[in-house]
C-alpha positions as a Markdown table, in Angstrom:
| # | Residue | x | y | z |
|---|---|---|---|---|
| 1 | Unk | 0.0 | 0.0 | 0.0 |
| 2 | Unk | 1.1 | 3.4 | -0.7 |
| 3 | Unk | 1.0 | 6.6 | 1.7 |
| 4 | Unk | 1.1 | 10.2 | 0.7 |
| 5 | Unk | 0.8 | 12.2 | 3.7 |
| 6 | Unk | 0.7 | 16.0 | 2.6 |
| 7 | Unk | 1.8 | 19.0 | 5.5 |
| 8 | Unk | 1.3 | 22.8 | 4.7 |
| 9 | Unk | 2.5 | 24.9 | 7.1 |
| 10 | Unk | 0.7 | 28.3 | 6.7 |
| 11 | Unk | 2.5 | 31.6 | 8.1 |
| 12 | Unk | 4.2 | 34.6 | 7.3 |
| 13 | Unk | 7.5 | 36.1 | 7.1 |
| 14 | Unk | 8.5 | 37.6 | 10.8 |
| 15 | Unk | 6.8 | 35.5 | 12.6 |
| 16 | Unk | 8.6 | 33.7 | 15.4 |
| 17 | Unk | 6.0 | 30.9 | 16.1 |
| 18 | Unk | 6.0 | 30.1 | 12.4 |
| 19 | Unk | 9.7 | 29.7 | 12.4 |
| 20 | Unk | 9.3 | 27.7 | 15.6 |
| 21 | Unk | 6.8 | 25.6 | 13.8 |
| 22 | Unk | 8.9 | 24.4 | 10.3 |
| 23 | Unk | 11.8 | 23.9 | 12.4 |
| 24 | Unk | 9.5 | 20.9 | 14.6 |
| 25 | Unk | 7.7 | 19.9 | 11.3 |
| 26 | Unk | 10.7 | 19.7 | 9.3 |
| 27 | Unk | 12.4 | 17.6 | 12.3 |
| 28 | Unk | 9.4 | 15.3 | 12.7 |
| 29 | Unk | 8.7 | 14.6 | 9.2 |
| 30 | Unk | 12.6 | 13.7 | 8.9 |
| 31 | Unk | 12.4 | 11.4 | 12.0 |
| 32 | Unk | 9.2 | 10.3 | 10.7 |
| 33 | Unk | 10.5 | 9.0 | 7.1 |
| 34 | Unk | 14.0 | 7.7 | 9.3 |
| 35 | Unk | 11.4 | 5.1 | 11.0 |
| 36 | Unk | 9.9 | 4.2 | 7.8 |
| 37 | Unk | 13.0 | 3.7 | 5.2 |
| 38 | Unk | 12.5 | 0.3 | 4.9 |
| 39 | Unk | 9.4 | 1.2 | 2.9 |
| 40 | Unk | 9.8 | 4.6 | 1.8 |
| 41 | Unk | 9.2 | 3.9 | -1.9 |
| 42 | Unk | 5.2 | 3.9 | -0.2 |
| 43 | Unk | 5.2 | 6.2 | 2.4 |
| 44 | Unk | 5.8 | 9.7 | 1.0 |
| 45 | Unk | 5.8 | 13.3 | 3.1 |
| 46 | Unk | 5.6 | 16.1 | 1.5 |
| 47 | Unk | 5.8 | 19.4 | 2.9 |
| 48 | Unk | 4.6 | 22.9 | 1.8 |
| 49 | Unk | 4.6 | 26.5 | 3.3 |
| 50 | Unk | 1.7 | 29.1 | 2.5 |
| 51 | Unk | 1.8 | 32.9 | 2.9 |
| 52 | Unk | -1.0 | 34.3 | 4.3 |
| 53 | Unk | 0.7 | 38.0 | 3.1 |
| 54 | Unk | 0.1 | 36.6 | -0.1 |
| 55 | Unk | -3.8 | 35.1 | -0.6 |
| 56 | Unk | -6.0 | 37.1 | 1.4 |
| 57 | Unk | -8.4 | 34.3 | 1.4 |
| 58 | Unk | -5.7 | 32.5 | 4.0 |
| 59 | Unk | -5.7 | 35.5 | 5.7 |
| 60 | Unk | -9.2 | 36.1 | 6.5 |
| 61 | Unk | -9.5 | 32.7 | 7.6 |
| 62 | Unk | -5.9 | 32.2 | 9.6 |
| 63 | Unk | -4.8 | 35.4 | 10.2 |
| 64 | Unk | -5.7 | 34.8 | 14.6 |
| 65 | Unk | -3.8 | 31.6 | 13.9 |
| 66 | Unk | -1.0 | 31.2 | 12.7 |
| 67 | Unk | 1.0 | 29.5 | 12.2 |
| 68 | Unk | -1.1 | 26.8 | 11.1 |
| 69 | Unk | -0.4 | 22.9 | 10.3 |
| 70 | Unk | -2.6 | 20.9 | 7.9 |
| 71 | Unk | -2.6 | 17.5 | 7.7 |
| 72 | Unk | -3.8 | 15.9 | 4.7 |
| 73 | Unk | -5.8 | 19.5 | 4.0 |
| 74 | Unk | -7.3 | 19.7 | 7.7 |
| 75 | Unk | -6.2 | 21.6 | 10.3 |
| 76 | Unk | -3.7 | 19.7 | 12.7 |
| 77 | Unk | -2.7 | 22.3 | 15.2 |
| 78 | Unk | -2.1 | 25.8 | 15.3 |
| 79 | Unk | 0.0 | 28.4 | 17.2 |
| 80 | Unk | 2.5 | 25.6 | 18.5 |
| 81 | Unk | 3.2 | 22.5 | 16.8 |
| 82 | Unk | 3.6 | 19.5 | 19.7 |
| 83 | Unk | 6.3 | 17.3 | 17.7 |
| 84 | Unk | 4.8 | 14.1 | 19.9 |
| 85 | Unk | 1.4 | 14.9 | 18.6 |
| 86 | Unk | 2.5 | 15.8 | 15.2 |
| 87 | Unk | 4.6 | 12.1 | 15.2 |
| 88 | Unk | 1.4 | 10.4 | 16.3 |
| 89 | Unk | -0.9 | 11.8 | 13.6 |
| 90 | Unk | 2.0 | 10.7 | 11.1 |
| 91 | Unk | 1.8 | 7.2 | 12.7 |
| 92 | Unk | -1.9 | 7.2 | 12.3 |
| 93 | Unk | -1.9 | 8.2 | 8.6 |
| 94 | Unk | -0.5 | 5.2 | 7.8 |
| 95 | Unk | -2.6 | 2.4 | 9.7 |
């Protein structure tokens, strides 16, 4: 079976939380496809970052937020990213 997990990590430039956040996202997800290298051809993570400076849609609906992690397109966590949590979710994604 094949797993595509999908993150997006939506800030904004100057903001310490947000910086706080990729650094325990990118950490995770590395740990995260460490523990599954044996299969990794079928378990894929793929992160991406969103700018709420630049779609004011994401701003209207994040800007009290941020920063905020989807998972899989729904909303994760928000403000600060708990790398247990975060690892757990992973975990669950692919059961």
């Amino acid at each position: 079976m094949s797993y595509d997990i999908s993150l997006t990590l939506i800030g904004k430039p100057g903001c310490h939380l947000c910086d706080d956040a990729r650094l325990v996202v990118n950490t995770v997800a590395g740990q995260f496809r460490a523990l599954h290298a044996g299969i990794a051809a079928s378990v894929q993570v793929h992160i991406t970052e969103q700018d709420i400076t630049d779609d004011p849609e994401l701003a209207a609906r994040y800007a009290e937020e941020i920063p905020v992690l989807l998972l899989n397109g729904k909303v994760h966590n928000y403000w600060r990213i708990d790398p247990v949590r975060l690892m757990a979710a992973l975990e669950e994604a692919v059961r």
